[in-house]
N, C-alpha and C positions, 0 to 999 in steps of 0.2 A: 422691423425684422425680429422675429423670435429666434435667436441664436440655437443655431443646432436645429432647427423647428422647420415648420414651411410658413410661407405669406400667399393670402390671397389679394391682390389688389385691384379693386372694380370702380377708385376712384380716378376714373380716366381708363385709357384701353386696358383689357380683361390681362393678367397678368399673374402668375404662379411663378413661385421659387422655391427653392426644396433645398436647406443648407447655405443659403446667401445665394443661391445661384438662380437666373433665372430658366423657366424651361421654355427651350426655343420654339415649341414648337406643341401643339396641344391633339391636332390629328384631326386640325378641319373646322369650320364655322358649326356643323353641327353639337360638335364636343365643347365645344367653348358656350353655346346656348344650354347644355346640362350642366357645365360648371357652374357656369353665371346664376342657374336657379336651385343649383344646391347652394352656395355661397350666398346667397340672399336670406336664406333659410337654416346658417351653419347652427348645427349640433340639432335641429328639427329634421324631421322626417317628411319628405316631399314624394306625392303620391305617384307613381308610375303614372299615371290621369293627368297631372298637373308636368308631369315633365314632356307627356305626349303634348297636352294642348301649349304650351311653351314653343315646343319643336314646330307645329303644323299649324295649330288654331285647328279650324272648324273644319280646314279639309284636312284632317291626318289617312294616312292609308287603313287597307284592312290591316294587315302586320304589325299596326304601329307599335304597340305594346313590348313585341317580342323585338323588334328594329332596338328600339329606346331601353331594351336591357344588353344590346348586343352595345350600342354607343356608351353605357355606363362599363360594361368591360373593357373594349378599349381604350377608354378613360383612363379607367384602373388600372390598366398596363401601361400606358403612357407615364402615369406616376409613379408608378411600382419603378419602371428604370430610373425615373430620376431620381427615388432615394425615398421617395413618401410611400411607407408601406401603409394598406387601412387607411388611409387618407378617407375615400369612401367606402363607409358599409351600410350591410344589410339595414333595413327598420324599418318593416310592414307599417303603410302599404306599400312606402317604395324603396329609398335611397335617402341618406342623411351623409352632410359633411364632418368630420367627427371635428368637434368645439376645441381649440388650444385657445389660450388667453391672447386678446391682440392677436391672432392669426390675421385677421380680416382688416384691411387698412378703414375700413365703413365701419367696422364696431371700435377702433380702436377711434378713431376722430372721432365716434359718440361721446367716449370716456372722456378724451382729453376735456371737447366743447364741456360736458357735464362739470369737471372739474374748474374750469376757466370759468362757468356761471357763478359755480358756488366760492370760489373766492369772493368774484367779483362784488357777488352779494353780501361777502361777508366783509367787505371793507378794504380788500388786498388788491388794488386794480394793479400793479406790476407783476403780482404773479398772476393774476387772470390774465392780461397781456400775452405773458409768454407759452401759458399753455394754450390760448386760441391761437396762438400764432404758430404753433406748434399744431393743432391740430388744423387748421388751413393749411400747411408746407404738406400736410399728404394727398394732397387734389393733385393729380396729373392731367387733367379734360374733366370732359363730363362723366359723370357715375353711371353707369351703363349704356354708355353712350352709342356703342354697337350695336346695342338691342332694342332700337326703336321700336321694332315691329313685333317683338314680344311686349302682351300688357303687362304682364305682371313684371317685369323687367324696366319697361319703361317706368310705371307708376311709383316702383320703388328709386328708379333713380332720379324722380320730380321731387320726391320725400326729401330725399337727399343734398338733392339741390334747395329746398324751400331753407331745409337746415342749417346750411353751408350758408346761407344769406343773416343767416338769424346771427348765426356764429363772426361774421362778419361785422354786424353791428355788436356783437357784444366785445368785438375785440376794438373797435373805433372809439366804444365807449370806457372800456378800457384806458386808450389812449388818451381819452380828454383827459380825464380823470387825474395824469398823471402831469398835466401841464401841455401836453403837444395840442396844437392848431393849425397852423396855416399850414404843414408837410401832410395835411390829412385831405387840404381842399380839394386837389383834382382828383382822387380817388372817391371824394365824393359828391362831387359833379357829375362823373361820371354813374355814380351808381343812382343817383336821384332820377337821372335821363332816362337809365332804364329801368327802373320800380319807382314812377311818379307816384303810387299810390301809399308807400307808406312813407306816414310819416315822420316813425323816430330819425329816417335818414335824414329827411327834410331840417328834422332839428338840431342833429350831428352837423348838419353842413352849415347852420348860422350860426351853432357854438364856435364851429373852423373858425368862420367869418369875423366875427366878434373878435374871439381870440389871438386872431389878427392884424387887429384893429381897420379891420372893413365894417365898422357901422353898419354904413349904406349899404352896402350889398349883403349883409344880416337879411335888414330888412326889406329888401327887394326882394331876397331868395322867400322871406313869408309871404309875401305879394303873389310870387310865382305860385307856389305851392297853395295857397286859399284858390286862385283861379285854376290849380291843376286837377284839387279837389271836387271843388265848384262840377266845371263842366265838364269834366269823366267821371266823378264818383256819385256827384249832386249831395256832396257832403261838406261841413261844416270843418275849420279847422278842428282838432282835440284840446282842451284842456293843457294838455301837458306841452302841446307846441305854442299854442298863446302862452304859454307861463314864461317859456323861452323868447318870445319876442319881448313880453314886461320886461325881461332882463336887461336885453338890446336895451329899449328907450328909458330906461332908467340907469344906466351904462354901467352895469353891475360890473364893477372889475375883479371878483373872484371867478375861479373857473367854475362852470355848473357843475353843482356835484351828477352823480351818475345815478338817473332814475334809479331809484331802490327796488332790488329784486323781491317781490313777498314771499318767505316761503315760509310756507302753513306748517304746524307740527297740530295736527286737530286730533291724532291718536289720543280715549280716553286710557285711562291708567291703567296696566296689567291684573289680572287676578293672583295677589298676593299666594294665594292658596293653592297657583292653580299643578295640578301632578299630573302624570305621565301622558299620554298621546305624542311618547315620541316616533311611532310610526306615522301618526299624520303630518308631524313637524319636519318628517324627514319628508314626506311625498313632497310637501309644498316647498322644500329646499331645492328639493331636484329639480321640480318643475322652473323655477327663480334657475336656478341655474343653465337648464335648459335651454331654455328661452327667452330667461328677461322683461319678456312682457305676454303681455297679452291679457285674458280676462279664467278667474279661478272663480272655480263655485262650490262653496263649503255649504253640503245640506246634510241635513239630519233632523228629528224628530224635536219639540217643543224639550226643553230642558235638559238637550243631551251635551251643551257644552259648546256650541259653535261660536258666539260671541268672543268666549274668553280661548279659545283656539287663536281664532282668528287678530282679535288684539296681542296675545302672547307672540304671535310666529311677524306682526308686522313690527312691533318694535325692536325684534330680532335684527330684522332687517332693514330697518329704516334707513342706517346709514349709506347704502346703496341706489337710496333714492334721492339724490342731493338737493331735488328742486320743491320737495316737501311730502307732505302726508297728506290725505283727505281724508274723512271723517264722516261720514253721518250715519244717523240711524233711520230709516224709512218708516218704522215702526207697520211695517207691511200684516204685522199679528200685535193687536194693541188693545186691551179691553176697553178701549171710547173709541175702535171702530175708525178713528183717523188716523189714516195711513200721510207719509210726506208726500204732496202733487214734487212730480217734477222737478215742476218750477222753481218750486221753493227752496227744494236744496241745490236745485243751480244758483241761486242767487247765495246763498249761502257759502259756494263753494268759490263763486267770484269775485265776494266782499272776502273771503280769508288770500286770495289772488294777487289782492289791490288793484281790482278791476272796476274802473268806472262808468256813468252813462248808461248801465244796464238796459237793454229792451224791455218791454212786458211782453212781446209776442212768444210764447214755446218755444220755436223751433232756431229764435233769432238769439233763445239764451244760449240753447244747446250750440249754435256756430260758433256765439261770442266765448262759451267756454272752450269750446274746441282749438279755438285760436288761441287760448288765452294756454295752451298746453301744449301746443304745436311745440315742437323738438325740444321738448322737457323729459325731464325721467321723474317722474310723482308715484306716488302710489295710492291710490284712490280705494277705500274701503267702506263697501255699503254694506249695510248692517241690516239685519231683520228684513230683505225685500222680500214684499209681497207677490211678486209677478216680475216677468220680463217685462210688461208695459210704462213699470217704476223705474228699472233698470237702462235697457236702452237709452235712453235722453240721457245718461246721464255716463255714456262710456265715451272715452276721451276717441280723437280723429288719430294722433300721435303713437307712432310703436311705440316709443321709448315707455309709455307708461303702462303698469300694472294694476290691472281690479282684482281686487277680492271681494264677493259679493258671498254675505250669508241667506240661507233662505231655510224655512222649513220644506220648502216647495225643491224638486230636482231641477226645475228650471232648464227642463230638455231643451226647449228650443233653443238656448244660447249655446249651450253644448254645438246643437246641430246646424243652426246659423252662422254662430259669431265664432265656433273654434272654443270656445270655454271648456276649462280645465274641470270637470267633476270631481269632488272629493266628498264622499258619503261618511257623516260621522257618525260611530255608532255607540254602544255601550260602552262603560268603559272595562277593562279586563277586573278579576277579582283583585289582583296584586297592586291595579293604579288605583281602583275603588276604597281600597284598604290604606293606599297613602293619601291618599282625599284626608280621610280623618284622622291619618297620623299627623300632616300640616293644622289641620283644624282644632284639634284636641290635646296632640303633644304625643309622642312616643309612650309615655307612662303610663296615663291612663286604654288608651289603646290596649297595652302590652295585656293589663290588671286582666281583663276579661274576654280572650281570643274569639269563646264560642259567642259570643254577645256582639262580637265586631261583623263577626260573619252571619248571622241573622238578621243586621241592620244594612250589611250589602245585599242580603237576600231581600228583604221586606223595604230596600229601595230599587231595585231591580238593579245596579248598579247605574242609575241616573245620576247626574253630576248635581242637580239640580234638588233630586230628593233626598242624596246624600249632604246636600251644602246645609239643606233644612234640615235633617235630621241633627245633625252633627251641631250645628246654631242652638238646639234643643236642649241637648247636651252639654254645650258650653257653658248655656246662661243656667245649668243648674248642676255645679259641681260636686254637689253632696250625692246626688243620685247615680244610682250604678247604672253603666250601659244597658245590663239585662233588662232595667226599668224600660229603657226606651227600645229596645228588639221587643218587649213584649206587645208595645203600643202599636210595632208597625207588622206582628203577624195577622192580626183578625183585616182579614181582607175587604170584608165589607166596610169598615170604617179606616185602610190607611192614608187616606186622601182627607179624611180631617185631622189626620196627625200631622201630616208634609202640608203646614204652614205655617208661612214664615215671619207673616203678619201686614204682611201689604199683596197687592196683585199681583207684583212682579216674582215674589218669593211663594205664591199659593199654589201648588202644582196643578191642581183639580182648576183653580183658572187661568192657568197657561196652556193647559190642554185645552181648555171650553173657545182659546181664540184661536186656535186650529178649525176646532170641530164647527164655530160659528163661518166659517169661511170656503165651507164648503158647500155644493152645490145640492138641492134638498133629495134627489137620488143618493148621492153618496152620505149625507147625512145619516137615510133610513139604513143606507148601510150596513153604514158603522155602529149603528144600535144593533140594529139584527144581530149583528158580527160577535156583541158584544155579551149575543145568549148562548152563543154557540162553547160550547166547554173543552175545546180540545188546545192546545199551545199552536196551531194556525187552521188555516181553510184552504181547502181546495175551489177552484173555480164556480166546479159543479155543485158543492155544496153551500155557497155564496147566492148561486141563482137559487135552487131551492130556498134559501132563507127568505131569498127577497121575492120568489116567487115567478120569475121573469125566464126569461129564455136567456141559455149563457151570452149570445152575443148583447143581449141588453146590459148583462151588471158587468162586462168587462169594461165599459165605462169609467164608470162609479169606483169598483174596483183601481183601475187604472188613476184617477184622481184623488184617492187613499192613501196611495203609494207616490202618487205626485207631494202630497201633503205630508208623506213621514209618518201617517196615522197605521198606515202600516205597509210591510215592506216585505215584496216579494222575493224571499229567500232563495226558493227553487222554480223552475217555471211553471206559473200555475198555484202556485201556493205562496199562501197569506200569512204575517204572524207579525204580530207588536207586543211590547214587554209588558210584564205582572201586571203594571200601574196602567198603562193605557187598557190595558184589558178592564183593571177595575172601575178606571172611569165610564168606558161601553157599558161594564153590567150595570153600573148606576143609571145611565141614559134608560136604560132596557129593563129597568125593574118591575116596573108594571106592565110591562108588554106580558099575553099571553104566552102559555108553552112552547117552543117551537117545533109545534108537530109535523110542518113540512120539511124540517131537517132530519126528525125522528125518521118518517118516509124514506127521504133522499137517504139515509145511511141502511135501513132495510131491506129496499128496495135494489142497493147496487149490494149489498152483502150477502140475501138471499142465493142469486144466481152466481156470486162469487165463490159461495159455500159448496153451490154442487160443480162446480169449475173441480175445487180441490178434492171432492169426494163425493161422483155420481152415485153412490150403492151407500150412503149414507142413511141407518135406520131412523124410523118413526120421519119423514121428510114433513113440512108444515106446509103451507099453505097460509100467503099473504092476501089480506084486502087490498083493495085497488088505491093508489097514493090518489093524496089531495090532488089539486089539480095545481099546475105551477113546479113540479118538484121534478128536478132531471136528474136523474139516477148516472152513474158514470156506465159505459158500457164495456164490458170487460167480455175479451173475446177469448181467451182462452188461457191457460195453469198459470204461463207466466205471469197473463195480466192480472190474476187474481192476486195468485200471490205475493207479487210486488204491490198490490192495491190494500192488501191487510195488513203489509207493514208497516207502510207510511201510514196508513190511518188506524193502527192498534190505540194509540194513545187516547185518539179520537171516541173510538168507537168503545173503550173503557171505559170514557166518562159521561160518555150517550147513555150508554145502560144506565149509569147512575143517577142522570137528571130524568132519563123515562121514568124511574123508581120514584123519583122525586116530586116530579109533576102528576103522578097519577095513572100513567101511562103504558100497565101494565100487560099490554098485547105486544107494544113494542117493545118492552124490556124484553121481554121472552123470549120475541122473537131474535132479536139481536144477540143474547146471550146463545142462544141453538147456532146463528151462525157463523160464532165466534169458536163455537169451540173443536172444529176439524183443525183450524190455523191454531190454536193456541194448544193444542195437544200435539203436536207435529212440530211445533218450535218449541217445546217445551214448557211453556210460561205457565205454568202448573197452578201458582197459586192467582194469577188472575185467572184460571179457568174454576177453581172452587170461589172465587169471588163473585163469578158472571152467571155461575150454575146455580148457586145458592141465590141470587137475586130472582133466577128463571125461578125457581121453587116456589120463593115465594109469592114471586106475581101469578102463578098457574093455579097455587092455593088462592088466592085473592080472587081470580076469575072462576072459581070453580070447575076450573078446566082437568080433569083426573085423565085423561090422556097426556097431555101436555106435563102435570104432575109425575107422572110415572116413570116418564121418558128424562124429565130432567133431575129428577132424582137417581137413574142408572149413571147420565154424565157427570154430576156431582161425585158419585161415586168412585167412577173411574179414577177422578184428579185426589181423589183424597188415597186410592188404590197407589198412585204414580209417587204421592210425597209421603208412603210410606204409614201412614195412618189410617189400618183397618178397622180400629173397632167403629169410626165413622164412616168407612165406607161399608163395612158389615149393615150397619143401620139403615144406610140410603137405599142399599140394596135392597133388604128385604122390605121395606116400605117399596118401594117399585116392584117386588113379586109380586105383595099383595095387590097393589093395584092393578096388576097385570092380567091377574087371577079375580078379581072383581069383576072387570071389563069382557073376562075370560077372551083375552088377547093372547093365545098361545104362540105367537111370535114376539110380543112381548115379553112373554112368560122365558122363551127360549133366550133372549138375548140379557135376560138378569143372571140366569145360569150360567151362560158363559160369565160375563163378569163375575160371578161368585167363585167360578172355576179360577178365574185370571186370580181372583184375592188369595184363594187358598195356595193354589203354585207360586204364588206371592212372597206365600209363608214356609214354604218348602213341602206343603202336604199335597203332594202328587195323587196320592190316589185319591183325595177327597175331592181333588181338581178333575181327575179323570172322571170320576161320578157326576158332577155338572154338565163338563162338555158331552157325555153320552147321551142324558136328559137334554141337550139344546138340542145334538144331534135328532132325536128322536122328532123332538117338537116340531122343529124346521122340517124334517121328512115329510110330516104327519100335514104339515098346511102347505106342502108342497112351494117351500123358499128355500131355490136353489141359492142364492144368494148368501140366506141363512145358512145354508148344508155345508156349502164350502168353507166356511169360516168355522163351522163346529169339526169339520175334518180336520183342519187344521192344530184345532184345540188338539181334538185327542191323537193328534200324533205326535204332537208338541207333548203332552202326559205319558204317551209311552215310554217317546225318547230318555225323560228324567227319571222314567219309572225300569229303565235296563232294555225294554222290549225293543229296539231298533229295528229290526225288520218290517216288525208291524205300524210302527211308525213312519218309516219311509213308505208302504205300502197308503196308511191313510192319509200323507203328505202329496204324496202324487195324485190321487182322489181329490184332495181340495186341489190341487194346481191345473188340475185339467180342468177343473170347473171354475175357478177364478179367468183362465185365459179365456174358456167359450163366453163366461158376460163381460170380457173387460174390464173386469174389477186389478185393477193396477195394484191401488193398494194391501187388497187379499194375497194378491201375486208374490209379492215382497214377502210381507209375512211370512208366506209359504216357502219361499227360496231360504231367508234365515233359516224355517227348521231345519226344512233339509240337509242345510248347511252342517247344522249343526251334530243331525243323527250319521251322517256322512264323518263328520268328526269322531263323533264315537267311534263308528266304525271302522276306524284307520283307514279309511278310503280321502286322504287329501286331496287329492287332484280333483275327484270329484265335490269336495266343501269348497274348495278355491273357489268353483264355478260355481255355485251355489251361493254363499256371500256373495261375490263381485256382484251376478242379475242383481241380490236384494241390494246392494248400497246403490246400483244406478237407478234402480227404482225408485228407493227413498231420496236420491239427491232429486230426482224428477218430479218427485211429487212434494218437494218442500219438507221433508221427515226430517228433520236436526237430529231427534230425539234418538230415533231408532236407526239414521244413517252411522249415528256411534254408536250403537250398539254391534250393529254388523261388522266396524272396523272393528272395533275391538279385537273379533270372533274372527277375523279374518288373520290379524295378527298373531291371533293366536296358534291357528291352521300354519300359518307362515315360518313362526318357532317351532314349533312340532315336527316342520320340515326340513330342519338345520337353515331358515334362512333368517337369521336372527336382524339383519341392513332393514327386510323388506317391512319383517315382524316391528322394530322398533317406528318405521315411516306409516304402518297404518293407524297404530296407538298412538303417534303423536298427531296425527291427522281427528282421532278420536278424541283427541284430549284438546285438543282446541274445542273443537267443536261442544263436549263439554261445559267447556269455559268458558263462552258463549250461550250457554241453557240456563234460564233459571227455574233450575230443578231440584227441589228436595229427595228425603229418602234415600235410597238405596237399594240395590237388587237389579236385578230386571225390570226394564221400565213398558215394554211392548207391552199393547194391549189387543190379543187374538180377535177380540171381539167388535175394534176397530168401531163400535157403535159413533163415536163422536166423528 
């Protein structure tokens, strides 16, 4: 009884007490069938499913579901009055009994039995006596004995019973031990009668005998038992019961001591070194707590730490496993390619046992082990498994005991079969990285050089593995300064022959190679492929384009990457593994050709992504037809694009830069053109003079003077945005010329406007005004209304700053009636700021109110960061002007996030009228 507490007692009729007292009365056999499978299950969560098929089996009603939460309410009512408040709660999927210590009369006779072994083993058979006799005084009948007709009820209370016999002989033998005999005979006469087949009773009952001084009937009762063995089992007596009879005819007059308990401590030694993951030390506490047993799966990548996790958190806990440790390493990733059979470490585990007569048949070990753990509490820890196939054979029949199983592999199926605890290890944080080599090196030298500790966490990815090596490098040469060794691990193409350690086990480059050897030669090409690709992960689609295949083919491949830890699907659909595994792919992938089918794949989905975000987008290009193999993402409209350019900006940043690289100068171009509507609209100014200057020069390299022209205007623009005219003056008039060469007079028109944008820039209105009339003119003259609307704009935009407001709003309404008849969204915007703004001038507010507001839901519509703060600003401003200073200060701080958010150089006004990009 837990004082003050409740008891649940299920050995013998199903029984609840709340405060010492019992409750009379539970509200039915059906309520007593949910107790009885929560209480099996206490402080586990039991599935609505599992408490349906409990109640019905295989004929449950249609209702069942909603029946069986109506029966756990008035459960909960029924113990709510008796004083148990929360007894049961919530915990998807179903219901759990919430866990007190010793609550349960079944976990608490676990403890006692556990207790009573481990004296016993230890040499103290009067206090093993009392505690089994103690935990035997909690049987009242059979352990769920009401519930025949529920499996899982039943099965669990066969366990229970198998237990309760085990427990019995460990308490008989107790009793030799201490001198008693012949008070012991008829209790086991009786029990030989009814379990002929084992025979430590058989042995217990001619020690009785003996001790007795019944010789003969010693030895008659071995007579019996060889012939009971004989013809029901067609087995031989054991070893350990002939040893017992040698005793008899040799008339051994000491008592026989009590077969010796083995129990294993096979845990190898902790890692002296090892710091912080105390987030995973605590999952796996909880889980131990939780539930006590069952099977845990610590996976993670080749060198991320699982071993020394795993040995750190079991000798934590050891002492709660009183019947031993188990041990082995499967060497499931092993550079000689031999993994442990089975077999082998069952025999292993039987000889650390003290189990003898071993079978050679597989499946006769796994029984003989399973017996040999039957109502034991061990903690079995397999190291480095390869597969569930390694695994299995070797997970005990007994709740009481707990596996920890490491693997590089996730080892779903045990998860999804066997109920296995998943625990994903991952990098370590920079602060546990950083005490890595405070343990390793000392506080002092640490301290000496901060920015050197942090480019040796960087240039190890924060691997536990490449920091152990690093840090070993460091050690064994105390004269040299840390920066010596950050310098060694920044050149990426060689840090994988710095991170070695001097054997295979410490080489990181071949701890990876026994991952990468053990994968299946699809996911091999993979992972090379994977490995030319330049972005920090991959999307699905750009994975099949690598590998050339249809996406249901490399979700495979993929999918066995992320089984192996080689890399790990962060978001769904997307790929990524750290600095080091990256750099061993680019190794694998060195000699592989360019990857022009991902060149493709990222042109091919950014093209029509590009006019997603800006259909009336000038100079538009035109793509070749992709390789064959390359599947483009399909992107169906604003949002998908632009959700599709931000996840993959990083990507498609360093595409440009390996087309540049490999030669590949159609695609640079092309990718930099349809980079830079998103990267002008999010502000990212200086990757758009990074990706425009690359267009430049790939168009120069192709001799392309169209293509030259046009990205010499974009160029311009980002160098116009961060505030830097005399090189946007330059690009400019290098793009008139060309313009004027090609005699492209909507060319020619769309340099004038940006020239105009540069000067209004600089605050010279009228020399801005002179451009946008010349664009206007142009765009007339070639008949691009497209073009006209955006020059009207211009020059009403130049009046406004120029005092003229009338005539301003006059050529503002002009461009906006002709932005709304093509659709042009983002001309529109543009146009609603001026407005906004000559409306301002004007002391007409009410009318700028509505004038910002269209342009900010436009620009949030079409992705404008840039210029959606521009508009709050101007809105707030309109807003102060109005005495409404609450509304004034919520736009500008809305603008100032946003802001804060851009990486944008310069200063001024950032709009660009001419919206070319």
């Amino acid at each position: 009884m837990v004082a003050g507490g409740w008891t649940l007692g299920v050995l013998g009729p199903l029984e609840v007490a709340v405060g010492g007292r019992v409750v009379p009365d539970l509200g039915g056999p059906r309520l007593r069938v949910v107790l009885a499978l929560l209480g099996a299950e206490v402080g586990r969560a039991v599935s609505v499913a599992a408490l349906v098929e409990g109640l019905w089996g295989t004929r449950a009603p249609a209702d069942a579901a909603r029946t069986t939460r109506t029966y756990v309410s008035r459960l909960r009512k029924t113990l709510l009055r008796a004083g148990a408040d929360d007894l049961i709660v919530t915990r998807p999927p179903g219901y759990a009994l919430r866990r007190e210590p010793d609550a349960v009369d079944a976990e608490r006779f676990e403890r006692l039995a556990a207790a009573g072994r481990q004296a016993l083993a230890a040499g103290h058979p009067a206090r093993a006596a009392e505690r089994l006799t103690a935990a035997l005084a909690l049987w009242r009948g059979d352990a769920y004995g009401e519930f025949a007709d529920v499996p899982a009820l039943h099965a669990e209370g066969e366990r229970l019973e198998r237990l309760r016999l085990a427990v019995v002989q460990d308490r008989i033998e107790a009793d030799l031990a201490t001198g008693t005999g012949e008070a012991l005979i008829p209790e086991l006469e009786g029990l030989v009668a009814r379990h002929p087949g084992h025979e430590r009773l058989w042995g217990q009952l001619m020690t009785a005998l003996y001790r007795a001084g019944r010789q003969g009937d010693a030895l008659r009762a071995f007579r019996r038992a060889r012939e009971v063995l004989a013809e029901e089992f067609g087995l031989e007596p054991s070893p350990g019961l002939v040893e017992v009879q040698r005793r008899v005819l040799a008339q051994d007059v000491r008592p026989p001591a009590p077969a010796a308990t083995a129990v294993p401590a096979q845990l190898p030694p902790a890692v002296r070194a090892f710091a912080g993951r105390e987030g995973e030390l605590a999952v796996l506490d909880a889980v131990l707590d939780e539930q006590a047993a069952g099977i845990l799966v610590v996976s993670g990548t080749a060198g991320v730490g699982k071993t020394a996790l795993a040995v750190r958190w079991a000798h934590g806990v050891a002492a709660r496993f009183p019947d031993g440790q188990l041990y082995v390493n499967l060497r499931g990733f092993d550079p000689t390619g031999a993994a442990v059979a089975p077999a082998d470490a069952l025999r292993g585990f039987l000889d650390a046992l003290g189990v003898a007569r071993l079978p050679t048949d597989p499946d006769a070990l796994t029984g003989r082990y399973r017996s040999a753990l039957a109502d034991k509490r061990v903690l079995v820890v397999l190291d480095n498994a390869g597969g569930v196939d390694q695994v299995r054979p070797l997970l005990p029949g007994s709740p009481g005991c707990l596996v920890l199983v490491t693997s590089r592999h996730e080892l779903t199926p045990l998860v999804a079969a066997e109920g296995a605890r998943p625990l994903v290890v991952d990098l370590l944080s920079r602060v546990d990285a950083r005490d890595v080599l405070v343990r390793r090196l000392g506080p002092g030298r640490v301290a000496e050089d901060p920015a050197a500790v942090e480019a040796i966490i960087d240039g190890c990815a924060r691997l536990p593995l490449a920091l152990a090596v690093a840090a070993a490098r460091a050690a064994t040469r105390p004269g040299f300064p840390l920066a010596a060794v950050a310098e060694q691990l920044r050149d990426a193409g060689g840090v994988l022959d710095v991170l070695h350690g001097g054997d295979r086990a410490t080489d990181v480059r071949s701890v990876f190679s026994w991952s990468y050897r053990a994968l299946s030669a699809p996911a091999a090409r993979l992972f090379r492929l994977v490995g030319s690709h330049p972005g920090q992960d991959v999307g699905t689609e750009a994975a099949a384009s690598l590998a050339g295949v249809p996406v249901r083919q490399v979700r495979g491949p993929l999918a066995e990457l992320a089984r192996a830890t080689l890399l790990t699907e962060h978001a769904p659909g997307r790929f990524t593994s750290h600095d080091l595994l990256r750099a061993y792919a680019a190794e694998l992938a060195h000699d592989d050709p360019p990857p022009t089918r991902l060149f493709d794949h990222y042109l091919h989905t950014a093209h029509p992504a590009a006019l997603l975000l800006h259909p009336h987008r000038a100079h538009p290009i035109t793509l070749d037809a992709p390789e064959p193999g390359v599947t483009p993402v399909r992107l169906a409209d604003l949002g998908q694009a632009l959700a599709w350019f931000t996840v993959e900006r990083p990507a498609l940043l360093a595409t440009v830069e390996l087309a540049v690289r490999a030669g590949a100068d159609a695609h640079a171009h092309g990718l930099a053109w349809c980079l830079a509507t998103f990267l002008e609209r999010r502000g990212h100014w200086h990757d758009l003079v990074t990706t425009q200057q690359a267009a430049v020069d790939a168009a120069r390299r192709l001799a392309d003077l169209p293509a030259q022209a046009n990205a010499h205007g974009v160029l311009a623009g980002a160098h116009i945005r961060l505030g830097r005219f005399p090189d946007a003056g330059t690009h400019l008039r290098r793009a008139l010329d060309l313009f004027r060469l090609l005699d492209d007079r909507v060319g020619q028109a769309h340099a004038h406007l940006d020239l105009g944008w540069m000067h209004e820039r600089q605050d010279d209105h009228a020399e801005a005004l002179g451009h946008a009339e010349r664009a206007l003119e142009l765009f007339r003259s070639s008949g691009h209304r497209d073009g006209e609307a955006r020059a009207l704009n211009q020059v009403g935009w130049c009046h406004a700053h120029l005092g003229d407001h009338p005539r301003a709003l006059l050529r503002c309404h002009q461009a906006l009636v002709l932005h709304q008849e093509l659709g042009d969204r983002a001309g529109e915007a543009h146009t609603w700021d001026s407005l906004g703004y000559a409306h301002h001038h004007l002391g007409a507010h009410r009318q700028a109110l509505t004038c910002y507001r269209q342009a900010i839901d436009l620009f949030r519509l079409l992705g404008d960061r840039s210029n959606e703060a521009d508009a709050l600003t101007h809105l707030g401003d309109i807003h102060f002007a109005s005495g409404d200073p609450d509304a004034a200060r919520a736009a500008w701080h809305q603008a100032l996030t946003i802001i804060g958010e851009l990486d944008r150089g310069g200063g001024g006004r950032t709009r660009s009228p001419n919206l070319s990009a």
